[in-house]
N, C-alpha and C positions, 0 to 999 in steps of 0.2 A: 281244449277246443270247445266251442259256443255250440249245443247239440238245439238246429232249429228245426221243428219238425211240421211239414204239410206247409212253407209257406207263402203265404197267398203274391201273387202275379206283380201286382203291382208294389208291392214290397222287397221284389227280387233286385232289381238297380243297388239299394242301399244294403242287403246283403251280403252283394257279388263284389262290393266296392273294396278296392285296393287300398292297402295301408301307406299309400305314396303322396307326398308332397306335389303341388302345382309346382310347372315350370313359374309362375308368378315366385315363389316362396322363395328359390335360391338362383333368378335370372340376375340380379342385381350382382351376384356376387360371382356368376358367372363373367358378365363383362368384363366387369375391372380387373379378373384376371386376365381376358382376353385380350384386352386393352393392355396391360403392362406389357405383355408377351409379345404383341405386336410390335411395341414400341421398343422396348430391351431386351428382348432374343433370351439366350442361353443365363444372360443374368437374372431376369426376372425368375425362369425356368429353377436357377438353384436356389433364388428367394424362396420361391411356396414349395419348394422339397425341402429346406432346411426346418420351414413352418410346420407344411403336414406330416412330412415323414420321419424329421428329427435326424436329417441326415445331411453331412459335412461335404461335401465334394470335390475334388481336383477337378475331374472332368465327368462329364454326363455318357460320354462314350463307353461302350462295353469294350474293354482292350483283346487284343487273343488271348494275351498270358491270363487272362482271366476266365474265357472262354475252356482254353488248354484246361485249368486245373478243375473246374467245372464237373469234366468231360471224366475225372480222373477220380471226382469225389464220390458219382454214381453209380449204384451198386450194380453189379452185370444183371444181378435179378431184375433191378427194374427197368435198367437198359432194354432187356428181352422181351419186356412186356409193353414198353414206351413204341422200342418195333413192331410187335404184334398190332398193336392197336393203329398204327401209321402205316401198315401193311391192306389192313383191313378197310379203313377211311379212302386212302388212295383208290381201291378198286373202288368203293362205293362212285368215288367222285372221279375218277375216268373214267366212270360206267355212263358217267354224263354226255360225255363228249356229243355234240351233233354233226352229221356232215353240211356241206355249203348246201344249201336248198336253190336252187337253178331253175326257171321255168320260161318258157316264151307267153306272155302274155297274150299273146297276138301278134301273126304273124308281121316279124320283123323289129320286135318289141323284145327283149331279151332282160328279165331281171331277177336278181340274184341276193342271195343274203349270207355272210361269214362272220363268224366270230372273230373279236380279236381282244387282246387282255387288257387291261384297262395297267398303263404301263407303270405306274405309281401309286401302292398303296401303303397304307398305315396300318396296324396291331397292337390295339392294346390289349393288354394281358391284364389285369387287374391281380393285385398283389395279397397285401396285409397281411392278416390272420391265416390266408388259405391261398398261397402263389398256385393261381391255376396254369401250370405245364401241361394239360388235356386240352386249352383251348389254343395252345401253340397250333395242334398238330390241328383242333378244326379250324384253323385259320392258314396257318401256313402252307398246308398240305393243298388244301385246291387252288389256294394262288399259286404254286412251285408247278403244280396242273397246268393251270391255264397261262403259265408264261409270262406272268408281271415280271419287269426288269428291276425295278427297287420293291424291296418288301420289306419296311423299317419297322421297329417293334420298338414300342414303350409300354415300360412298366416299372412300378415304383421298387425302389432298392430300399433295405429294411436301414434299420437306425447306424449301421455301422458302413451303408451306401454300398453294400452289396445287393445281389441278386440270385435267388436260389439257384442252386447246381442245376436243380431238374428243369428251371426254365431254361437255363444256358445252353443245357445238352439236347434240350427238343429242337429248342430255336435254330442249333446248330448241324445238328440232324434234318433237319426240311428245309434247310437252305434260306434263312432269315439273311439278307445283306448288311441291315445294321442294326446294331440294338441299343437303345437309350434308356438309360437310368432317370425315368422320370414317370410318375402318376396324375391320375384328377385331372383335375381341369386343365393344369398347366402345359400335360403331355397332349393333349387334346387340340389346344392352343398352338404348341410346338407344331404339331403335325398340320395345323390349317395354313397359318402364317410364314412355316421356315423359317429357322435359325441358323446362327451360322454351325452348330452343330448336328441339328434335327431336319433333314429336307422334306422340302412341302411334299404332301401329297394329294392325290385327286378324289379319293376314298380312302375311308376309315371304317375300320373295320371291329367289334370288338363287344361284349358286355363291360357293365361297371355298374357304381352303385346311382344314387338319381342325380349325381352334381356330375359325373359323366355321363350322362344319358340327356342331360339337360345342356351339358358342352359339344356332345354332339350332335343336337339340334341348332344348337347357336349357330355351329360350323358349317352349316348349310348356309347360314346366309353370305358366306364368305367364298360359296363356289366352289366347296368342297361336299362333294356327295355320301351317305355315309348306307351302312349297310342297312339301319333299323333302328326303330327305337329300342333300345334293348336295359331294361332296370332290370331292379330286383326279382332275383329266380318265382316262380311259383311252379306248383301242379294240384291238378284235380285226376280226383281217384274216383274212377265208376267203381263201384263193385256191390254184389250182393251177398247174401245169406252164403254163397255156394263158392267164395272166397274164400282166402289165409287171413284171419285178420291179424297173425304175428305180420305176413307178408306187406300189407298194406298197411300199417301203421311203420312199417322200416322203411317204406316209399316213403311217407308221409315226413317221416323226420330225416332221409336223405337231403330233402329240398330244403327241412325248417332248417338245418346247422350253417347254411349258407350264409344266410345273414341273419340279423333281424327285424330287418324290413322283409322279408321275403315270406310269402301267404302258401298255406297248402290248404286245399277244400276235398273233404270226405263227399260224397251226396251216395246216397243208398237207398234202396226201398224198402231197408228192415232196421226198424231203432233198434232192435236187439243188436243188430251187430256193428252197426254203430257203436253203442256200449263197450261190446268187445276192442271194437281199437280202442277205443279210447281209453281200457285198463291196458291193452298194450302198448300205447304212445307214453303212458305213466310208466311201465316198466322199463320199457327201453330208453328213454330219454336220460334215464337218471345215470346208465352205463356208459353216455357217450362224455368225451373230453370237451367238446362244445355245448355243453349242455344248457348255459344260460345264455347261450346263442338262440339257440333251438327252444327255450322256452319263450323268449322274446315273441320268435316267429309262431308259435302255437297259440301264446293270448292273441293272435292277428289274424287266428284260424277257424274255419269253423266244419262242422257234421252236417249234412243239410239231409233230412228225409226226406223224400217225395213219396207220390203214391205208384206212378207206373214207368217203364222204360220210355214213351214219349214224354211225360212232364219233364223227365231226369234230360234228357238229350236235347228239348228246350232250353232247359235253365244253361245246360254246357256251352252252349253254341252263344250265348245271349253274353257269358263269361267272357270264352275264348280263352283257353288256358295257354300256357307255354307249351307246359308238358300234360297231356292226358294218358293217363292210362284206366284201362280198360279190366276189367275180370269179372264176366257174369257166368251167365248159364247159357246167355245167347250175345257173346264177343260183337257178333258177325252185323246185329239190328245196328250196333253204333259205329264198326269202323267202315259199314258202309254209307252211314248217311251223316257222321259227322261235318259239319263244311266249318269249321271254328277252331282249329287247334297249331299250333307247333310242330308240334311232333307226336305221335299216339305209339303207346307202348301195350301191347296185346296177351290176356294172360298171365298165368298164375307165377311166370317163371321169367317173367321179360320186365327184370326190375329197371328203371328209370335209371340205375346206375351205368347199363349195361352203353345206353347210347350216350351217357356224359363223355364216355371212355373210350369204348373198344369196339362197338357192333358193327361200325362203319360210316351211321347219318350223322349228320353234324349237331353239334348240342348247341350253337348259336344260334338263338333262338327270338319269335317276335313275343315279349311281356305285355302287360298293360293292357292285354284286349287287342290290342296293334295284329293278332293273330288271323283277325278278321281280314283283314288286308295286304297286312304280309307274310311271305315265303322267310323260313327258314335262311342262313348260309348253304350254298351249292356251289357247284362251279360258276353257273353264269351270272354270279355276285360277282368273280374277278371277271369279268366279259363286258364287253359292249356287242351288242347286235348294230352289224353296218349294212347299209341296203344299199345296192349299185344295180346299175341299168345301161343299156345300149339300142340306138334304135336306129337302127339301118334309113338309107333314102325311104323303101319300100314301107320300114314302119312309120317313117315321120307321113308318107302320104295317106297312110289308112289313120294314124290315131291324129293327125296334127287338126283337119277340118274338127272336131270334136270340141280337140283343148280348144281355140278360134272362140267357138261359141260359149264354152265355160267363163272364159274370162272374158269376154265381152260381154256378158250377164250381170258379171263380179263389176263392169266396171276399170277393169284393169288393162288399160289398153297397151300398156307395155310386156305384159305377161302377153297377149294376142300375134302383138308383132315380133316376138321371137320367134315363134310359129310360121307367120306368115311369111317374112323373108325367107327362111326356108325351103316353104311351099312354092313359093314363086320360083327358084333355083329348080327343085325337084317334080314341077307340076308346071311345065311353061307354061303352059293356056290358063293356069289359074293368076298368071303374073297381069296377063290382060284385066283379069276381070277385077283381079284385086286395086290395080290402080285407077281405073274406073270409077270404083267405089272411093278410093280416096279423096279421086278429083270431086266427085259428086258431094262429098262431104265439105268439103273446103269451100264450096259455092254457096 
């Protein structure tokens, strides 16, 4: 890690900057697959899986009996723990739930607001090197919540066109309705346009690496809604003198082994301990199985010193991290004035592993800065907010003279006159006066 110390404001933008690719760099090669896909369905779909994944396919479909042996490969232990954690998540996110919000705006005016699920969506799971079966459950879980009627899943099948046991048995365990053997761009694709084996959906849902992150912004233009921008993982670590620096250098490289596009930032207000991680990040790094993963992601990293707790909480917010965690002397200055983060992890003892997993908040998360603007996965990611209204004779004659002159302001004399007929029904003496004025107009 790059250890830079005290620096200066306007130097921060080109520090804080992310080791990611423009949407310009791989939009070209997003198309043409979105293009084939549109045009050739499920063939084009096992073209760029036989390309990227190096896999042979009968069908794209997850069968039961595949499902079935899945279910039978997974050890009870982590069965137990896959529950725990899907036990835990579920209460976090029926803890969401809102009731209908009902008010009379004015008497005779009655409007009202309910949820309803948004009834088709998409799951990708991102595969390779590290099939993540934890993002089954923050995906599937609050959609099974909030009531989606299709919840189709893709994710790519390794070279022999299978799909790991543990994403089988999550998927199957929270109630996924179909699941397809497909990755990248193409499952992305699959999901915008429908095929005859992938059905469209209305949102997608998902991380991935930037050529999925980059398909599903394309797929916005296609009228498909999508949860976030979501690349490559990062986290930033507050911490000081009065930190684990074993603790926060094992933060530090939880995030690096992800990818190697994926960025983790130290900032501290003591170079000494700076130092310290960083012989801890040297020692631990060499014990992990991903290690030239995680070294990738560490030349992409940096130590940043500052001088005091507001410089440090500036430069974070200016960031916007995925994952922020937090271990000072005073926790409390930053989780309460943070407005720029994902998700904030608090403490000497609240490793960043705990919410990929098991604590209950969802690890789906906004990258890129995009934290500034977006929320996390929640429940009312599977939701639409609907707003309805009713308004009696009594209310159409108190609010309707009102709207009358709004839209007669605007111009809009057809917005007026739905009013006014009305009025005239409900206000006989205003029927006089209103044709009156008509006649006058017409002269």
């Amino acid at each position: 890690m790059k250890l830079i110390e005290n620096p200066n404001r306007t130097n921060w933008s080109s520090i804080l900057k992310r080791p990611t690719k423009t949407v310009d760099d791989i939009e070209d090669i997003v198309k043409t697959i979105f293009n084939e896909v549109k045009t050739r369905g499920d063939e084009a779909v096992n073209e760029y899986t036989s390309k990227f994944d190096n896999a042979e396919l009968e069908s794209i479909l997850v069968s039961d009996q595949e499902i079935k042996g899945a279910i039978a490969n997974v050890s009870d232990e982590l069965k137990q723990a896959i529950q725990l954690a899907k036990s835990n998540i579920e209460r976090f996110h029926a803890a969401q739930k809102t009731e209908k919000v009902k008010l009379n705006t004015m008497d005779g005016v009655e409007c009202w607001q309910e949820k309803r699920p948004i009834q088709k969506v998409g799951l990708y799971i991102p595969g390779g090197t590290a099939p993540l079966f934890s993002t089954v459950l923050m995906l599937a879980v609050p959609a099974k919540i909030a009531k989606c009627k299709d919840i189709v899943l893709c994710t790519p099948p390794n070279s022999e066109g299978e799909i790991s046991s543990e994403i089988l048995y999550t998927a199957s365990l929270c109630g996924v309705t179909k699941i397809v053997k497909a990755g990248g761009i193409q499952a992305i694709a699959g999901l915008t346009f429908g095929t005859k084996s992938i059905p469209q959906v209305y949102k997608i849902f998902g991380p991935g690496n930037q050529y999925v992150t980059v398909a599903k912004q394309i797929a916005t233009k296609y009228g498909v809604a999508i949860d976030m921008p979501a690349g490559p993982s990062e986290l930033l670590v507050m911490a000081d003198e009065t930190a684990n620096p074993k603790y926060v250098a094992s933060d530090l490289l939880s995030q690096a082994e992800h990818g190697s596009d994926s960025q983790v930032i130290l900032v501290t207000t003591s170079t000494e301990f700076a130092k310290d991680v960083e012989i801890e990040v040297g020692t631990q790094i060499e014990k992990l199985e991903r290690k030239e993963i995680a070294k990738d992601a560490i030349n992409n990293s940096k130590s940043i010193v500052v001088k005091d707790f507001e410089t440090a909480l500036e430069l974070i917010d200016q960031y916007g991290p995925e994952h922020f965690i937090v271990c000072t002397k005073n926790d409390d200055f930053f989780v309460e004035q943070i407005g720029n983060a994902g998700s904030v992890f608090i403490g000497n003892y609240t490793p960043e592993s705990a919410g990929d997993y098991a604590s209950g908040t969802n690890h789906t998360l906004p990258t890129n800065g995009y934290s500034k603007a977006y929320s996390g996965v929640n429940l009312d990611s599977f939701q639409k907010s609907m707003t309805f209204q009713k308004i009696s004779k009594k209310g159409i004659a108190t609010i309707g003279p009102a709207i009358e002159l709004m839209a007669e302001a605007e111009g809009l004399q057809a917005h007026k006159n739905a009013v006014t007929l009305r009025l005239n029904d409900v206000i006989p003496s205003k029927a006089g006066i209103s044709n009156s004025k008509l006649k006058a107009n017409n002269e």
